[in-house]
N, CA, C and O atoms as a GROMACS GRO file, in nm:
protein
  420
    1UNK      N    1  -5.627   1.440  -7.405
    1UNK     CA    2  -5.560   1.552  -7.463
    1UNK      C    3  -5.474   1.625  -7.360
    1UNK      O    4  -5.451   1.588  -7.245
    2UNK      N    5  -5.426   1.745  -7.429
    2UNK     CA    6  -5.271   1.806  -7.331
    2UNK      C    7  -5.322   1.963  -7.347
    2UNK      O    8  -5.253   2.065  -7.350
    3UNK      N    9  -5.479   1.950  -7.358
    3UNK     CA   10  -5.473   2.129  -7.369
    3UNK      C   11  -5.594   2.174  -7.289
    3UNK      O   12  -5.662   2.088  -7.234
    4UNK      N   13  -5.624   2.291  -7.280
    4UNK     CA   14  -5.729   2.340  -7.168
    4UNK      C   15  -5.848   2.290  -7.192
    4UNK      O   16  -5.922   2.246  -7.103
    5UNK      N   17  -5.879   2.292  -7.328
    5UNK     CA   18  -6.024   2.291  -7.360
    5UNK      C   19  -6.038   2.119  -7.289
    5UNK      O   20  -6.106   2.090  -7.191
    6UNK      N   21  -5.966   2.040  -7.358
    6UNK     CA   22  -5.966   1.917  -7.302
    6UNK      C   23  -5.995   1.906  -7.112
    6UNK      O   24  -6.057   1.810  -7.065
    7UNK      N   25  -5.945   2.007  -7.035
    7UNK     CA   26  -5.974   1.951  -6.883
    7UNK      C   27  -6.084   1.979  -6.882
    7UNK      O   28  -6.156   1.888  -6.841
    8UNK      N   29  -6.147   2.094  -6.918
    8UNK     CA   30  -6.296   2.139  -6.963
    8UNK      C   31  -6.418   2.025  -6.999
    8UNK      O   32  -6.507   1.977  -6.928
    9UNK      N   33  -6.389   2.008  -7.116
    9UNK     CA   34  -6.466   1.900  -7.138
    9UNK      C   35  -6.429   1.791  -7.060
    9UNK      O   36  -6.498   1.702  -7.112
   10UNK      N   37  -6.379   1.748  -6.986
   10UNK     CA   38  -6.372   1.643  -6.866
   10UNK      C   39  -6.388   1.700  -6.768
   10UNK      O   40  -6.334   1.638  -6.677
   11UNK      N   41  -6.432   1.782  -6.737
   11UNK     CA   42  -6.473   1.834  -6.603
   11UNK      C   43  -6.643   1.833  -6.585
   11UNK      O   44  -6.722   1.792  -6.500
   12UNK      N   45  -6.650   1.896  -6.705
   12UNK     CA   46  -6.813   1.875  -6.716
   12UNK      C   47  -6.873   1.770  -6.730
   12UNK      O   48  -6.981   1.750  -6.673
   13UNK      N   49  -6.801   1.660  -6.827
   13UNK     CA   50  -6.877   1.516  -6.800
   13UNK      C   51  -6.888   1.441  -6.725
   13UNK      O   52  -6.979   1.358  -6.718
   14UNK      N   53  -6.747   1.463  -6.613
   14UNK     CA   54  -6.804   1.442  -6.431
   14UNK      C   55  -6.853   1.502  -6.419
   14UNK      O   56  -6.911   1.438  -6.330
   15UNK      N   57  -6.926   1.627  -6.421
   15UNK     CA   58  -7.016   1.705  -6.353
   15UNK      C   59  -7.107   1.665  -6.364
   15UNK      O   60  -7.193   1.663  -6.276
   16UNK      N   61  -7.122   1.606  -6.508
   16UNK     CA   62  -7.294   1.617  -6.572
   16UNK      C   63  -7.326   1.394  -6.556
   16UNK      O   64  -7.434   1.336  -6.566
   17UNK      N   65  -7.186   1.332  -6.529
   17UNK     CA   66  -7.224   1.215  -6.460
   17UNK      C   67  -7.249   1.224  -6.367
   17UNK      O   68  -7.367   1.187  -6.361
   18UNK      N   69  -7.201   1.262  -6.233
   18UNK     CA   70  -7.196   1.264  -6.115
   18UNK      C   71  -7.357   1.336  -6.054
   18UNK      O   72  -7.416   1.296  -5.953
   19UNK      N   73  -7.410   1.465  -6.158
   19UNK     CA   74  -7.534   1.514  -6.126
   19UNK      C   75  -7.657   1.456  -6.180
   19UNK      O   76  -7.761   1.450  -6.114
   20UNK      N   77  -7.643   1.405  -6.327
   20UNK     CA   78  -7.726   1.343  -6.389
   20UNK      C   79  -7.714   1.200  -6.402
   20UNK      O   80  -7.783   1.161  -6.496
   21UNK      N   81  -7.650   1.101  -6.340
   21UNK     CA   82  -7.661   0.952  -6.388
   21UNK      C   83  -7.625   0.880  -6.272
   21UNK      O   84  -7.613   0.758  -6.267
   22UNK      N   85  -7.611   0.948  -6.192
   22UNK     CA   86  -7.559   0.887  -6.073
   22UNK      C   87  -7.608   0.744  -6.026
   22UNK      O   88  -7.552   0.650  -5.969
   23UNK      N   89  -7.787   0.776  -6.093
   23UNK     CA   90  -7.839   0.601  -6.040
   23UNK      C   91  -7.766   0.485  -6.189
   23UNK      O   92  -7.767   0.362  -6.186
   24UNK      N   93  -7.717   0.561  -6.292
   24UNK     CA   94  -7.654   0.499  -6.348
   24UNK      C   95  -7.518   0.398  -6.267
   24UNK      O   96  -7.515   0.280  -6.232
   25UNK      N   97  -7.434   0.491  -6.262
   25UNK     CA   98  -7.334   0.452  -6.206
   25UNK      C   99  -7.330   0.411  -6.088
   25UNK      O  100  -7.223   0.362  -6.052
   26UNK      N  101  -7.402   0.415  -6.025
   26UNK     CA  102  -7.485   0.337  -5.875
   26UNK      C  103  -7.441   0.172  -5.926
   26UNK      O  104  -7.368   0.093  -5.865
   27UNK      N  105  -7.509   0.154  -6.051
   27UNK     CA  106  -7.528   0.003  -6.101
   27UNK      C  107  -7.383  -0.034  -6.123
   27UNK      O  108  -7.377  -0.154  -6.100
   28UNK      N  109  -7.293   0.001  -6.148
   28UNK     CA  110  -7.149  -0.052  -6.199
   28UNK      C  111  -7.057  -0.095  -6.104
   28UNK      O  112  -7.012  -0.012  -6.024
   29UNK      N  113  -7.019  -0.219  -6.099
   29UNK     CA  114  -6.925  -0.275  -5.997
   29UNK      C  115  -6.800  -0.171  -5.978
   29UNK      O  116  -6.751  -0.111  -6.074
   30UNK      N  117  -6.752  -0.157  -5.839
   30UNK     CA  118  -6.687  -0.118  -5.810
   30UNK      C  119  -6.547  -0.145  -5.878
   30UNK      O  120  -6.471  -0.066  -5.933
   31UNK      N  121  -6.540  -0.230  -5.865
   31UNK     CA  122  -6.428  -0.279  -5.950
   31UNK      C  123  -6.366  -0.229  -6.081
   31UNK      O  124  -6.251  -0.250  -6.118
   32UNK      N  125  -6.473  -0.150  -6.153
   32UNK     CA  126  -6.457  -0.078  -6.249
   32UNK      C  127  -6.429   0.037  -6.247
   32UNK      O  128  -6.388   0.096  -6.346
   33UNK      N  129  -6.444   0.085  -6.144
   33UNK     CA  130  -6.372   0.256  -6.039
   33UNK      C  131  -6.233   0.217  -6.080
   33UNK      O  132  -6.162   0.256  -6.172
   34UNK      N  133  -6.212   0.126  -5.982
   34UNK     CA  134  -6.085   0.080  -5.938
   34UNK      C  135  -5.967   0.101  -6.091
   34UNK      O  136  -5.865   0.164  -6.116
   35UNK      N  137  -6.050   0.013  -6.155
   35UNK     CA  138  -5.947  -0.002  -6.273
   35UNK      C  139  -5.961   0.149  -6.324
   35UNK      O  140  -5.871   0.188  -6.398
   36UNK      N  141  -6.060   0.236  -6.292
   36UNK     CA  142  -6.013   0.370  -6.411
   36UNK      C  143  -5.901   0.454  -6.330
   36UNK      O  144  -5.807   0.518  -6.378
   37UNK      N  145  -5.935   0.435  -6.194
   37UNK     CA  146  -5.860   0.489  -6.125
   37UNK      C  147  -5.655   0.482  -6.104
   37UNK      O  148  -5.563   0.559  -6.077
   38UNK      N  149  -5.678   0.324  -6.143
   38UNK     CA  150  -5.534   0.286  -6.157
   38UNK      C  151  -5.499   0.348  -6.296
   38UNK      O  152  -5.382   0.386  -6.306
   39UNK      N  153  -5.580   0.365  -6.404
   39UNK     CA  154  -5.510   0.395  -6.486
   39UNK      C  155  -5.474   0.529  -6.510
   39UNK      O  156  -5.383   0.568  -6.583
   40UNK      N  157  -5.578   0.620  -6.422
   40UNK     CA  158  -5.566   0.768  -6.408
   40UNK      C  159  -5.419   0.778  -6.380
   40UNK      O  160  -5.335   0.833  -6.452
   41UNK      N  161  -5.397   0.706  -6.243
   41UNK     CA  162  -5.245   0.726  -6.170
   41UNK      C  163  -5.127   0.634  -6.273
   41UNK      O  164  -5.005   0.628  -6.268
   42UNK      N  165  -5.198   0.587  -6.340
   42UNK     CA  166  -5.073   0.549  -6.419
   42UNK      C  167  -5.014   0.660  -6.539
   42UNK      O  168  -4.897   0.687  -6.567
   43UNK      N  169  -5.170   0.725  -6.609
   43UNK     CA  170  -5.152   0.810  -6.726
   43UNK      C  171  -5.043   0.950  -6.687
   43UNK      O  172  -4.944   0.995  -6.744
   44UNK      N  173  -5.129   0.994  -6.545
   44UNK     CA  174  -5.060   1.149  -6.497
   44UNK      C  175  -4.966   1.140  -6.391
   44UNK      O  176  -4.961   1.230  -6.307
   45UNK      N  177  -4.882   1.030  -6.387
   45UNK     CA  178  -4.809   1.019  -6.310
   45UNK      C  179  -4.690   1.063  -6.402
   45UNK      O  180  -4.680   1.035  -6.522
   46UNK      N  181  -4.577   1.157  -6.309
   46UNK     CA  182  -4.485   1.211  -6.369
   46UNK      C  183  -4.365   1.100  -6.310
   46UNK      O  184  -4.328   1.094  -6.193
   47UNK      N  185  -4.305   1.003  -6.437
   47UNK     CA  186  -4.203   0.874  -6.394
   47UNK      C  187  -4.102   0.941  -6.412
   47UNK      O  188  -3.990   0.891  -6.395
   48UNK      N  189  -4.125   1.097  -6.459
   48UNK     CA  190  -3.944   1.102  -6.471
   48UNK      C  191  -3.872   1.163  -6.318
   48UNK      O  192  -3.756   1.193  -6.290
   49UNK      N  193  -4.008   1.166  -6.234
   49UNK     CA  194  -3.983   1.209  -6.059
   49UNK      C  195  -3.902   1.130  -6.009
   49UNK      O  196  -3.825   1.166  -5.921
   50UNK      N  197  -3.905   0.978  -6.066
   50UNK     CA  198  -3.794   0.871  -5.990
   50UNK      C  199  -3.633   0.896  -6.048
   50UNK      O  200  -3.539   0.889  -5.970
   51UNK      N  201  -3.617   0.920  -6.172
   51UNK     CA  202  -3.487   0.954  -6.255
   51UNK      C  203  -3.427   1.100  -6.155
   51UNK      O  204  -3.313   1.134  -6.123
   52UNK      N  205  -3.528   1.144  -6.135
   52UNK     CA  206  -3.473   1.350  -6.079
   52UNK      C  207  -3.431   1.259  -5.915
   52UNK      O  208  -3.311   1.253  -5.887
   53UNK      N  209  -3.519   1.204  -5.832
   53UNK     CA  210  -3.484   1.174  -5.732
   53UNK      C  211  -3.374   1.105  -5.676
   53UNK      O  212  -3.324   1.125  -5.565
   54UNK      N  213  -3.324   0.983  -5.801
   54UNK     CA  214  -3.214   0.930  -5.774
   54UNK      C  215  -3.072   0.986  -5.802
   54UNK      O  216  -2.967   0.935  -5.764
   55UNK      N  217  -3.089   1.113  -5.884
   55UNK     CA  218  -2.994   1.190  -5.930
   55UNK      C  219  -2.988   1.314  -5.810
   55UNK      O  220  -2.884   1.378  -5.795
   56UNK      N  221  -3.105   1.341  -5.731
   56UNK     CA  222  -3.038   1.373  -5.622
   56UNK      C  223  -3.003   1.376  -5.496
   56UNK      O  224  -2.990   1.472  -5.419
   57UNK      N  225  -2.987   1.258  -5.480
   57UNK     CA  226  -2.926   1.145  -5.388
   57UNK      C  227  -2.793   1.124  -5.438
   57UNK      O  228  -2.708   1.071  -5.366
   58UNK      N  229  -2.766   1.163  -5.564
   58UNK     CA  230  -2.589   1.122  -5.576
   58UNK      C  231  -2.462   1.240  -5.580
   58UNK      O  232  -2.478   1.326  -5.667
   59UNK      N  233  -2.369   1.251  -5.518
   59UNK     CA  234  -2.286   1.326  -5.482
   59UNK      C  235  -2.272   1.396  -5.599
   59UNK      O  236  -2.301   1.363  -5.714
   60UNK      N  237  -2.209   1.530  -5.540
   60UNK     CA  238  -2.214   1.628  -5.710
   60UNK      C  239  -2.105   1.617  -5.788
   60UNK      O  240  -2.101   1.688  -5.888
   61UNK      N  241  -1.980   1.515  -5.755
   61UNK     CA  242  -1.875   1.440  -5.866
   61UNK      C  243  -1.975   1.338  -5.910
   61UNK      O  244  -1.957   1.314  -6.030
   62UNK      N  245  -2.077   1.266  -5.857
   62UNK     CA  246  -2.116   1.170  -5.962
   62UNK      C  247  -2.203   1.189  -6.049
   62UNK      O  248  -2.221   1.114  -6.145
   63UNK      N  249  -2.277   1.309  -6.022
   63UNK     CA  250  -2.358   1.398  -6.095
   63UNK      C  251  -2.286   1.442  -6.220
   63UNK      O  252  -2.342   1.414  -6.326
   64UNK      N  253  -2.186   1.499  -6.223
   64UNK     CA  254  -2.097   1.548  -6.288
   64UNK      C  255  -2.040   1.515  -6.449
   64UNK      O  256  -2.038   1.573  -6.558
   65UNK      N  257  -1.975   1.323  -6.361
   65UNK     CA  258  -1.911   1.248  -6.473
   65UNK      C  259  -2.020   1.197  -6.557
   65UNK      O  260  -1.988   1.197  -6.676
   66UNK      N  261  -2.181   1.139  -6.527
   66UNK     CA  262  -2.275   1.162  -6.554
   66UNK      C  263  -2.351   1.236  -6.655
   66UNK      O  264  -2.410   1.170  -6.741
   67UNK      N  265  -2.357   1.338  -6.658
   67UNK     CA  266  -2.384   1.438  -6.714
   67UNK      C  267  -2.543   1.480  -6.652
   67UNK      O  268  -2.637   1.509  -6.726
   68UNK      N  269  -2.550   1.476  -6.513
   68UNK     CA  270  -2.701   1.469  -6.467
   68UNK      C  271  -2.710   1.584  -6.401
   68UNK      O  272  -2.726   1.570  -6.280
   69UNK      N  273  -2.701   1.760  -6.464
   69UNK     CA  274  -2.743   1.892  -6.428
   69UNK      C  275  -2.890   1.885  -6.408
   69UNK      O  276  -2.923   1.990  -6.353
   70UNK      N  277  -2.988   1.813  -6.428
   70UNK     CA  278  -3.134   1.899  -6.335
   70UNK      C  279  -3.108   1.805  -6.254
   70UNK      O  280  -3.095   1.683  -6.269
   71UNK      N  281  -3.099   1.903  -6.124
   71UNK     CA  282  -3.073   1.851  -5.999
   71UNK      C  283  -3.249   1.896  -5.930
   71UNK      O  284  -3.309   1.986  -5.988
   72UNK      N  285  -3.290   1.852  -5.853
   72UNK     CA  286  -3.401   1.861  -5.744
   72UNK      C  287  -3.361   1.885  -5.605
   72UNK      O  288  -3.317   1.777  -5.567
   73UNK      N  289  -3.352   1.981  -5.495
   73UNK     CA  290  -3.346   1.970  -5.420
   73UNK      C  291  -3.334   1.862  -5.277
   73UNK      O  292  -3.440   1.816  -5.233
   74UNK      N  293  -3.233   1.834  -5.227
   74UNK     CA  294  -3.256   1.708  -5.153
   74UNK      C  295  -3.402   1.695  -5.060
   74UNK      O  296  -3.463   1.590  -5.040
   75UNK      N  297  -3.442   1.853  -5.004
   75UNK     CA  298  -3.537   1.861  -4.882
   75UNK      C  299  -3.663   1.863  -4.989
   75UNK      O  300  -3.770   1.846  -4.930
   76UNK      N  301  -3.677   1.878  -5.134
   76UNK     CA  302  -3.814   1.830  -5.188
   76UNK      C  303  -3.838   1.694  -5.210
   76UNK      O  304  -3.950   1.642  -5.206
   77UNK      N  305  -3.641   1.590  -5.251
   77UNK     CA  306  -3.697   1.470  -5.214
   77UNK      C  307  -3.772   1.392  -5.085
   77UNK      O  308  -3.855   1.301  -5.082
   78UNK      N  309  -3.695   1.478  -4.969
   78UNK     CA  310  -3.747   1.427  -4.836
   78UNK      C  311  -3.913   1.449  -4.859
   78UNK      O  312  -3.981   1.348  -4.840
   79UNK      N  313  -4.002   1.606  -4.909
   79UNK     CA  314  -4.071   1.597  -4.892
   79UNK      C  315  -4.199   1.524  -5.030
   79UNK      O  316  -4.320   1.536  -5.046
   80UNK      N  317  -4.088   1.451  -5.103
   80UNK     CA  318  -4.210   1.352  -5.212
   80UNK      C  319  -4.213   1.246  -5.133
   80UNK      O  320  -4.322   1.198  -5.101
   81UNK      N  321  -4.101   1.195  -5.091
   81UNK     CA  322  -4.078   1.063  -5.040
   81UNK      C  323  -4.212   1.019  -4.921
   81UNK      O  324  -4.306   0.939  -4.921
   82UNK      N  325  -4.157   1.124  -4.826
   82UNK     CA  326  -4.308   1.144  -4.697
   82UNK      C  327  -4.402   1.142  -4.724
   82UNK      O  328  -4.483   1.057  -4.686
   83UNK      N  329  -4.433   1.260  -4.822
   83UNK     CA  330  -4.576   1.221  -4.918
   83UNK      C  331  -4.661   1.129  -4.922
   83UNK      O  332  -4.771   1.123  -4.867
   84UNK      N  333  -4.586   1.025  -5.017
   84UNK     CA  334  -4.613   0.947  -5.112
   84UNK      C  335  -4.613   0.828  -4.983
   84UNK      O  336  -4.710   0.752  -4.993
   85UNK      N  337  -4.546   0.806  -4.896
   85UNK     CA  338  -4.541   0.709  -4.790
   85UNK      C  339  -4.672   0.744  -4.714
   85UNK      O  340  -4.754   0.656  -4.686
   86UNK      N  341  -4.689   0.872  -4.681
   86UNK     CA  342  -4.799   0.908  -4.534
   86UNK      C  343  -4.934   0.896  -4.661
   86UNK      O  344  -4.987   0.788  -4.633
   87UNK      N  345  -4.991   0.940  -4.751
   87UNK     CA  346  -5.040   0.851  -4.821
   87UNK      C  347  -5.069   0.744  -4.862
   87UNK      O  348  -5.183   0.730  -4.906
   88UNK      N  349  -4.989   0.648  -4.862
   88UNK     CA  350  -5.036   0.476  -4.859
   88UNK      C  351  -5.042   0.443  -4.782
   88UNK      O  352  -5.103   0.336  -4.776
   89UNK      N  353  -4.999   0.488  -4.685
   89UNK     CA  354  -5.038   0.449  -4.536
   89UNK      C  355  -5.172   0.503  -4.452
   89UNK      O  356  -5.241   0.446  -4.368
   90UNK      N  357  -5.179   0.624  -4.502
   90UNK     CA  358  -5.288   0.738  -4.391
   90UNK      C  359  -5.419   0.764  -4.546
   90UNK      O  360  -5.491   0.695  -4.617
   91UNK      N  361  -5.384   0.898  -4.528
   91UNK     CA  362  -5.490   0.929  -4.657
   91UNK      C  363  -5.424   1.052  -4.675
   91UNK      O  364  -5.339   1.112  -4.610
   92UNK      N  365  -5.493   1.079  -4.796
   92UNK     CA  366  -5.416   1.250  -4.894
   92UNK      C  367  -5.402   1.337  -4.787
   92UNK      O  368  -5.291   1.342  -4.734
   93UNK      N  369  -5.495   1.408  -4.743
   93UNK     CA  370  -5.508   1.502  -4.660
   93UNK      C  371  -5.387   1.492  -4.532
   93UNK      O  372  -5.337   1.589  -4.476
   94UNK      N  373  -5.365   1.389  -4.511
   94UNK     CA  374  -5.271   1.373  -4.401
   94UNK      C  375  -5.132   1.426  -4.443
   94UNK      O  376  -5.060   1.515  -4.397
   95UNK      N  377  -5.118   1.321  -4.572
   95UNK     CA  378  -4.999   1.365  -4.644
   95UNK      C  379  -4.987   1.480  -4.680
   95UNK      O  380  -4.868   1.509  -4.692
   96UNK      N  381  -5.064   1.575  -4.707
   96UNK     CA  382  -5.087   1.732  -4.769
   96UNK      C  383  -5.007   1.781  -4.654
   96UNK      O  384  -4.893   1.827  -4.664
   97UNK      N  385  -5.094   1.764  -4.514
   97UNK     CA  386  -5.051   1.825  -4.426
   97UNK      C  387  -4.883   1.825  -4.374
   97UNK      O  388  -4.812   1.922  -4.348
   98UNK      N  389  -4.854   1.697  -4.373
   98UNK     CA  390  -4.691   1.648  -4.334
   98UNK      C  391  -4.592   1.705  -4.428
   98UNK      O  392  -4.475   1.737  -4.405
   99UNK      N  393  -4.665   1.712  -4.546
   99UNK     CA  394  -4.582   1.795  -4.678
   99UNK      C  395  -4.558   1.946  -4.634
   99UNK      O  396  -4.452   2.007  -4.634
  100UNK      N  397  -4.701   1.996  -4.592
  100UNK     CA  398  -4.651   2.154  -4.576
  100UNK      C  399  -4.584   2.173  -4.449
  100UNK      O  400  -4.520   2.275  -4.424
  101UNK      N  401  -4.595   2.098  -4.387
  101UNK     CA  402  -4.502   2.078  -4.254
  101UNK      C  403  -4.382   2.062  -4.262
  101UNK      O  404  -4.316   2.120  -4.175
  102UNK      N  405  -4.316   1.991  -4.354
  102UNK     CA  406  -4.185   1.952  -4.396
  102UNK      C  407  -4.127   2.118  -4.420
  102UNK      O  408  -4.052   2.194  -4.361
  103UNK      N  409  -4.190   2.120  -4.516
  103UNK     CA  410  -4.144   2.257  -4.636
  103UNK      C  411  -4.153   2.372  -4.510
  103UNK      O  412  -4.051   2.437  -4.530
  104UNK      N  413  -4.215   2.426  -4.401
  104UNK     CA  414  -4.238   2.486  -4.319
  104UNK      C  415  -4.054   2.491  -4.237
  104UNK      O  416  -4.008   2.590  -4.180
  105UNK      N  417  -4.005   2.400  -4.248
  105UNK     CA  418  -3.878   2.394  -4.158
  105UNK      C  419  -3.778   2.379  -4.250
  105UNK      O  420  -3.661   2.370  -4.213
   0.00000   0.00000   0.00000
């Protein structure tokens, strides 16, 4: 779902897996993480970040003839791009950090 009550009730049923069943889920191949996990990042991944990013990378006549007005800042693409790189490479936390570092200058 797309509404509050919905993060709610998914918050608590990790809560109440993670506190109460844990020797449950102890038993379940890893592998089955994996796949919920890919699909998490597939469901809440925002794809229209690649459309905004390549639109602003292009000069503001080509923007123009186009018709491509939501523009994104160039220095927030620098700082998704870093992100999303120091992340597959390092781990979140690293990337968190290099992000607020970016945005800092």
């Amino acid at each position: 779902g797309f509404r509050r009550l919905s993060n709610l009730v998914t918050g608590i049923t990790v809560l109440l897996i993670t506190v109460g069943l844990f020797k449950v889920v102890n038993l379940m191949p890893s592998a089955a993480f994996v796949g919920m996990m890919w699909m998490i990042c597939y469901y809440t991944f925002e794809w229209n970040t690649f459309k905004l990013i390549f639109h602003a990378l292009h000069t503001p006549q080509l923007r123009e003839r186009y018709n491509r007005h939501h523009k994104i800042e160039r220095s927030d693409v620098l700082v998704i791009i870093v992100v999303t790189v120091v992340t597959l490479f390092s781990n979140l936390a690293m990337a968190v950090a290099c992000g607020l570092a970016l945005n800092l200058f």
